[in-house]
N, C-alpha and C positions, 0 to 999 in steps of 0.2 A: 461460309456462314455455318457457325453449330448450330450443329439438331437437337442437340442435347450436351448437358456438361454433366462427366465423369470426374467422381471425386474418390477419391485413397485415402482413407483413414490412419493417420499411424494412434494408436490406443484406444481401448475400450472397457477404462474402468470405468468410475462415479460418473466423470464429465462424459467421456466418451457416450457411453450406455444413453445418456440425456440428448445428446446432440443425434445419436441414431433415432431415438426414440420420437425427436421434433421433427427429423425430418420425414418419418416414414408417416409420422400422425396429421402432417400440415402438408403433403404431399403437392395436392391436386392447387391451395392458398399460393403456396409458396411456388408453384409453375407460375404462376398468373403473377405475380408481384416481381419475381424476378425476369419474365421472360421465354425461359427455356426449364424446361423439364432438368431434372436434376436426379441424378443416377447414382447410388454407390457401388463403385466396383471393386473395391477389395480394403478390407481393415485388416493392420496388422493388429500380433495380439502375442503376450508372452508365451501365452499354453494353450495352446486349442481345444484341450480337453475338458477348462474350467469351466464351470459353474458361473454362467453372466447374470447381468443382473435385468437384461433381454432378452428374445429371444431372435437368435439371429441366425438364416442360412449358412450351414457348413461350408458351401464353396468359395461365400465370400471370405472366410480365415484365413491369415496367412503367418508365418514370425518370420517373412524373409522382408523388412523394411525394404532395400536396397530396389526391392522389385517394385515398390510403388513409386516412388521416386524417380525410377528409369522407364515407367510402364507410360509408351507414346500415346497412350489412351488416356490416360487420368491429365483431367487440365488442372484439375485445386488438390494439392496436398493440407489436410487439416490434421495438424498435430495435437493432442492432446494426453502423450503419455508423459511428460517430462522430461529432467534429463537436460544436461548441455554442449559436452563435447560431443559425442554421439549423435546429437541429436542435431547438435548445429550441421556438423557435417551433412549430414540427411536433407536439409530444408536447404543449404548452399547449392547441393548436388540438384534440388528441384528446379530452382530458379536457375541454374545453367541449362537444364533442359525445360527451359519455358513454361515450367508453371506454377500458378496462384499458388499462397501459402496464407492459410488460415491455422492464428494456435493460439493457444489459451498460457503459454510458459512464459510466465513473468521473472522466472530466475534468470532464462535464457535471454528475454530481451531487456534485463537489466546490466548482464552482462558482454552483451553481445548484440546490441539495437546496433547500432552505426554497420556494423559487416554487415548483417543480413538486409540491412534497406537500402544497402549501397550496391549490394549482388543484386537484388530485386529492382532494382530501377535500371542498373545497367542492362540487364535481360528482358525491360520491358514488362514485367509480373505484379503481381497485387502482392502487398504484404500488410494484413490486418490481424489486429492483434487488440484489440477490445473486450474480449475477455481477460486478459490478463492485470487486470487493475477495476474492483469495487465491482466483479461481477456480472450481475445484471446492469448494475448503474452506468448508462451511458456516460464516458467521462473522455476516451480515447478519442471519438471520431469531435465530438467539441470542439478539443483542443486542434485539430489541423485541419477540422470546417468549417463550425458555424462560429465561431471566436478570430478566424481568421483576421478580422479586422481589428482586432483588439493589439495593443500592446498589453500582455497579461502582465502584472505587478507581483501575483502570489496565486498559490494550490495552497490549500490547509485543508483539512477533516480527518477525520475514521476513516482510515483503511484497513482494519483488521476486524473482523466477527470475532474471531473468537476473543482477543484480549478485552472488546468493547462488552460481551456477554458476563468474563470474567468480572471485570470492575463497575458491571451494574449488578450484579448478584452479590458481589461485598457490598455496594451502596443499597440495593432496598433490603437485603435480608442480615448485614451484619456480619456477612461470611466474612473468615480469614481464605488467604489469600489460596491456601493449598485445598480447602476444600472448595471452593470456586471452579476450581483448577478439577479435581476429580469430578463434580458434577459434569463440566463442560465437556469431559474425555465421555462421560457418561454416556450423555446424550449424541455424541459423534462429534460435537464443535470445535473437541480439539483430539491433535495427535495422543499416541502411545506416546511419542518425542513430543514435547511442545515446544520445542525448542525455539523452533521459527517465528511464532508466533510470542511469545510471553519475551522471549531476546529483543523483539522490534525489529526482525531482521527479514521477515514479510511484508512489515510494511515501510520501512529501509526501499526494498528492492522496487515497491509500488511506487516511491516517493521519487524514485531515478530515475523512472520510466515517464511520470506527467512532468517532473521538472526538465525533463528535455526535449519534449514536444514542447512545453510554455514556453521555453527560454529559447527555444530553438540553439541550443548548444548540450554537449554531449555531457550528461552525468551519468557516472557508473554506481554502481551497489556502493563499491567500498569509499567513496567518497563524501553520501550521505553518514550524520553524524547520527549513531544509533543506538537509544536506551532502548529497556523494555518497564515490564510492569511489575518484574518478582521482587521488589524491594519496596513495592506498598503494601500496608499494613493495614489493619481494621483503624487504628489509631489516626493513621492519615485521611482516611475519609470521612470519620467523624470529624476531627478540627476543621476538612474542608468544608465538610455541608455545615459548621457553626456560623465557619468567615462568609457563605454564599455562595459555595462553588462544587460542583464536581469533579473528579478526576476522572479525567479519559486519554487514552494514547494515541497521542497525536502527530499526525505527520505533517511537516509545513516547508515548503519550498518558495522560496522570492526573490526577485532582483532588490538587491541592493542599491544606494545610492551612488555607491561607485562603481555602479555593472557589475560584479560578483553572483556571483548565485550562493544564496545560502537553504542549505538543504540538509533539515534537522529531522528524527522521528524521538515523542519524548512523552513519556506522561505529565500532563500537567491540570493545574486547579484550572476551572473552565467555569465564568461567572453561572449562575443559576439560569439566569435570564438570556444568555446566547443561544440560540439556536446547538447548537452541539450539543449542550448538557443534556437534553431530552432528546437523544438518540440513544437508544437504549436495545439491548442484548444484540443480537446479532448484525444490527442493520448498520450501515457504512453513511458517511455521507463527505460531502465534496466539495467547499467553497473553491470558486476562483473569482478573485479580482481583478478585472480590466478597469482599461483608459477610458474604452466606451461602455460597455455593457454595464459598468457598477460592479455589482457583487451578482454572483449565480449560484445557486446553489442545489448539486443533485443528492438525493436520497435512496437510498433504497437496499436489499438483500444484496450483502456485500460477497458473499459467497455459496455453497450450496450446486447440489446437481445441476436443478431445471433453470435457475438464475445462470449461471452460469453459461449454460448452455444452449440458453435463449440468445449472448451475447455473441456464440460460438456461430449458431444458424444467422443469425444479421449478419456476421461477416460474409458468411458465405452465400448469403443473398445480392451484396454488391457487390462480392467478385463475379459474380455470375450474371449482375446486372452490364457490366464493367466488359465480358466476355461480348454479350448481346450487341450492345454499343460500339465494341472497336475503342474503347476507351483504357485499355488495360494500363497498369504502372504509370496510373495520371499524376502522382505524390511524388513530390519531388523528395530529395533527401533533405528531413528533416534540422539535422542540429546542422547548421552552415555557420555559426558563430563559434568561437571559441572562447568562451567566458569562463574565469576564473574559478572554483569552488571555495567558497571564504571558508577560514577556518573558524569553529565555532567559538572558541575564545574570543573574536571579534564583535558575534554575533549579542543582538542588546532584547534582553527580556526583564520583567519582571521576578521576583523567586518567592518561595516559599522554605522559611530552613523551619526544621526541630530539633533542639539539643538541650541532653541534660547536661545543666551545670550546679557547682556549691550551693545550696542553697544560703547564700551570704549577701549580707547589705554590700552593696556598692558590685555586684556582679554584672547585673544588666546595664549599669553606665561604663563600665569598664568593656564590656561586650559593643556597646553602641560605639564606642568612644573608638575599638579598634575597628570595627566594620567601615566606619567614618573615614580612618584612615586611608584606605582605599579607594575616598569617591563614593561608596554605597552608601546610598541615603533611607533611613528605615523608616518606611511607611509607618507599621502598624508593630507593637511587642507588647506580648503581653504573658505571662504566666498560666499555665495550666494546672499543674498540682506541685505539690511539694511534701516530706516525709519527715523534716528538719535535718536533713545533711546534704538531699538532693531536689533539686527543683526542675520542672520540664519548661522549656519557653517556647515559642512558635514568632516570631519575625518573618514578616513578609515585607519584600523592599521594595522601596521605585525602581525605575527601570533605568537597568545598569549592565556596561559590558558584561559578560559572562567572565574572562580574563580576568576582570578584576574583583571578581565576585569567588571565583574559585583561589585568587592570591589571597584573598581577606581570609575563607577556610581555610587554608594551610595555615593563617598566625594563627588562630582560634582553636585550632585544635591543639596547639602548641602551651596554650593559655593553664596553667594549673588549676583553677577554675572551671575550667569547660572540661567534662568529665567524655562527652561524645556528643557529634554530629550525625544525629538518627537518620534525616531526612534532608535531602535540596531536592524542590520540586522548580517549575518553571510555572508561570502565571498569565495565562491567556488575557492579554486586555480586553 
C-alpha cells in the first residue's frame, strides 16, 4: 500500500507554474479528497537558471527528462511542456515502467491517442488527459463517464478562446479582422504565430480528440476538415447580425446516417437566439447530443493558466484516487470501432455566399437559375449596394450537400456576370 504518491513533472511554464502552484496551495484539501499525500519529486525544465513565474526549490530542477520517466519513485508523470515525437517517446517509456501519465498536449493526443492508451492499458496505468480539450471545461472525463450510456449523436461548440475573443471584438466594436488580431496578441490571447489558432487547426486537433472518445473510433488531426477565421471581414458580420446571426468558429463532429463520422471545424452564421451566439471573448462552450441525455451543454474558460491547470490537478487527483484503490488502468481502449471519416463534400449544411456581380437586369435570375442547376435551393437573396456597373448580393441557401454547393461555385465564377465570390460561410440550423 502507498504512503504517499511521487509525481515528475516534465515542464514548467504558463500551465506548469499553475498546476505546481494548485498543488502546493490546496496541499493539505487535496490529501483528503484523493486519499494519499501527494509529493513532487522532480520537474524537468529547459534552463535552470530562468526566471519562473514561481517560486520553486532548486533541487527539485532538472533538464534530464529520461530521469523521471525511469525514476522507480515517481508513480504519475504529468506532462505539460509540449512537443510530440520527443515527447511521445517519454510518456511510452513511462507506461512501460508503470506509471500514471497526466498531460495537458492535445497536439500529441490528436495525433498519437490510440498508441499511448493502448501502451497505458497494456501496463495497467492511468492515462488522463482533460486538460487537453476546452480547459477548465469538463468535457473529457463525460465523454468516457457519465454519457457512458448514451449513444452520442454529435460534439459542436467553441473550442478556441482566442478566435472566439477575435470575432466578438469584430462583432461589438466593429473591428477588422487584423486589429482584433493585435489586440488579442496584446493582451496574451493569442501567439506572436497565430497560426494555430486563426487556421482552425487548434480546434481541428480538439475536434479529434472528442470525436473519438464520442464515436469510440479513432480520428486523427489530419482527418478533420479544417477552416479558420482570416477570411472574415467587418462586412461579413454586419450582413450577419442584419440576417440574425453571429459568426463564431465552430467545431462539430457526428455520426452520420450511414455510420461515417463527420468531423468539420468552420466558421459559420450562428442564429442570434442559439445558445452559442452569446458566448463571448474568451470562454469555449460544448454541446453534446445523446440517445438518452438530450442535449448537454458545458461552458466555461476555454484556456488560460489556472483554468487549465485546475483540469491538470483533477486528473491527478484520480490517478491517485485510482493508486489508493487498486483500481489503476480501469479504461479500457477507447476507439474499438472503426468507422469511416466522410468526406466533407458529402457533408449537408446550410451556406451563406457574398459576390459581387454586373449590376444588370436579369443577373440574379440568371444566378438563381444556375445555383438551381445543381439542386441548391435559395432560401433568401437579396441585394446590398450597387455603384451602376457593380452590385453586391448575399444568398443564403437551404440545406444542401456541400459537393454540390461548391460544383454550382465553380460555374458561377466562370459566369461573365459574377465579377467574384467574396464569401461562403456555413449556417448553423
Amino acid at each position: 500500500m502507498k504512503q504517499q504518491i511521487n509525481i515528475g513533472m516534465l515542464g514548467l511554464g504558463t500551465v506548469g507554474s499553475g498546476v505546481f502552484q494548485v498543488l502546493k496551495e490546496n496541499q493539505e484539501e487535496l490529501e483528503k479528497r484523493s486519499g494519499l499525500p501527494i509529493l513532487i519529486k522532480s520537474i524537468v525544465v529547459r534552463e535552470l537558471e530562468k526566471e519562473r513565474l514561481v517560486e520553486v526549490p532548486s533541487e527539485l530542477l532538472s533538464t534530464d527528462a529520461a530521469s523521471v520517466v525511469n525514476d522507480p519513485d515517481i508513480d504519475i508523470v504529468v506532462e505539460v511542456m509540449g512537443g510530440i515525437e520527443g515527447t511521445k517517446d517519454l510518456l511510452l517509456t513511462a507506461f512501460r515502467n508503470g506509471k500514471s501519465v497526466v498531460t495537458a498536449n492535445k497536439d500529441l493526443i490528436a495525433e498519437h491517442g490510440d498508441e499511448l492508451t493502448l501502451e497505458a492499458t497494456r501496463n495497467g496505468c492511468d492515462f488522463l488527459y482533460e486538460a487537453s480539450v476546452g480547459g477548465g471545461i469538463p468535457i473529457i472525463r463525460p465523454l468516457r463517464k457519465d454519457l457512458a450510456g448514451n449513444r452520442i449523436h454529435e460534439v459542436m461548440g467553441i473550442v478556441n478562446g482566442t478566435t472566439n475573443y477575435i470575432l466578438t471584438r469584430m462583432t461589438q466594436s466593429g473591428m477588422a479582422f487584423e486589429d482584433a488580431l493585435k489586440e488579442a496578441q496584446d493582451l496574451g490571447y493569442a501567439e506572436a504565430n497565430p497560426a494555430s489558432d486563426v487556421e482552425g487547426w487548434d480546434a481541428g486537433r480538439k475536434i479529434a480528440i472528442v470525436a473519438s472518445l464520442a464515436f469510440n473510433s479513432r480520428v486523427n488531426f489530419p482527418d478533420v476538415d479544417t477552416e479558420g477565421i482570416t477570411s472574415i471581414t467587418a462586412r461579413d458580420i454586419e450582413y450577419a447580425k442584419e440576417l440574425g446571426y453571429a459568426i463564431k468558429l465552430i467545431g462539430c463532429a457526428k455520426e452520420t446516417d450511414t455510420g461515417k463520422i463527420s468531423a468539420q471545424v468552420f466558421p459559420a452564421l450562428v442564429p442570434l437566439d442559439h445558445p452559442l451566439a452569446s458566448v463571448n471573448g474568451a470562454y469555449n462552450a460544448i454541446f453534446v447530443r445523446g440517445n438518452a441525455i438530450g442535449q448537454a451543454m458545458f461552458l466555461g474558460l476555454g484556456a488560460g493558466q489556472m483554468p487549465t491547470a485546475s483540469a491538470v490537478v483533477g486528473d491527478i487527483v484520480e490517478a491517485v484516487r485510482n493508486f489508493h484503490a487498486g483500481t489503476r488502468g480501469k479504461f479500457l481502449v477507447d476507439c474499438y470501432h472503426k468507422k469511416e471519416v466522410q468526406s466533407s463534400l458529402e457533408n449537408h449544411h446550410r451556406f451563406y455566399l457574398r459576390m459581387e456581380v454586373a449590376d444588370q437586369a436579369g443577373v440574379l435570375g440568371a444566378i438563381a437559375g444556375k445555383i438551381g442547376q445543381h439542386d441548391v435551393s435559395i432560401q433568401t437573396m437579396f441585394q446590398k449596394w450597387a455603384d451602376n456597373q457593380t452590385a453586391e448580393i448575399v444568398v443564403i441557401t437551404h440545406e444542401t450537400r456541400e459537393g454540390a454547393l461548391r460544383d454550382a461555385l465553380n460555374e458561377l465564377s466562370d459566369m461573365p456576370h459574377v465579377k467574384a465570390i467574396k464569401q461562403t460561410l456555413r449556417v448553423v440550423n
